[in-house]
N, C-alpha and C positions, 0 to 999 in steps of 0.2 A: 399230779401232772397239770401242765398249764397249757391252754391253748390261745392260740393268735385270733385277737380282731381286728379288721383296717378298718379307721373310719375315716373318713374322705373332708377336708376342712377348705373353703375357699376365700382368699383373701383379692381385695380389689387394690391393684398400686397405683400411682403413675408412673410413667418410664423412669422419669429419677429414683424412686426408691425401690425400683426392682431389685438390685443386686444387696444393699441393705437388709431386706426383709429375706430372702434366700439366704444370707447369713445368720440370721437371727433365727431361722427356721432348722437351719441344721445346727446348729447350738443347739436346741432345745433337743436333739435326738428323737428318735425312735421313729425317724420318717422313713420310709419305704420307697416313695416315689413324688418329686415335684413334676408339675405341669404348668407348662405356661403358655398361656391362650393369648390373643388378641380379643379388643373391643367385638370384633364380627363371632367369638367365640371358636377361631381356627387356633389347635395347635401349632406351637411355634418350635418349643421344645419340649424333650419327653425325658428325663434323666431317672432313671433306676440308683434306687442306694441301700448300698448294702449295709452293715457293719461295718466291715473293714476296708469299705472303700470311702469312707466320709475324707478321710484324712488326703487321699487320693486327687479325691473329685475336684477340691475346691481350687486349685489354680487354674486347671483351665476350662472346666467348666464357667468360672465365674467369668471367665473372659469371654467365653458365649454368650453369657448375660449380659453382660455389661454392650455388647455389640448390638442385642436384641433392645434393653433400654433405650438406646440413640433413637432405633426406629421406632419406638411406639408410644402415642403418650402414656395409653392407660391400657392396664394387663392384668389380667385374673391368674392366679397363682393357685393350683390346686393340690392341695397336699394329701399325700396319705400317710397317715398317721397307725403305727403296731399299736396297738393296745392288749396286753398280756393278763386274762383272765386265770385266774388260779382256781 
């Protein structure tokens, strides 16, 4: 039997490569939940990902990003990441 660990990984963008790196990050798979903070460390947005919602998420969620980019220079991206212990 395998059990799940989340481990929580933070990355620092500028507003231009928010939505870049958001794709780059669910490419990689086994993410669980992004977060995306402002410089004052206020949530901006909170996106939950399932499995079978990755394929889903990505057009209009990216357009929330991408909207969220314009206004901010620089954003903390908080990911959590499954990690499957066997």
């Amino acid at each position: 039997m395998s059990e799940e660990q989340v481990r929580r990984e933070e990355f620092k963008v500028s507003g231009e490569a928010l939505v870049d790196k958001i794709k780059e990050l669910v490419h990689e798979g086994n993410i669980r939940r992004i977060i995306i903070k402002d410089k004052s460390d206020h949530t901006l947005i909170d996106i939950p990902l399932t499995f079978g919602v990755l394929g889903a998420l990505v057009a209009p969620q990216l357009a929330a990003i991408g909207a969220i980019a314009a206004l901010v220079s620089n954003a903390t991206i908080v990911v959590e990441i499954e990690d499957k212990i066997e």
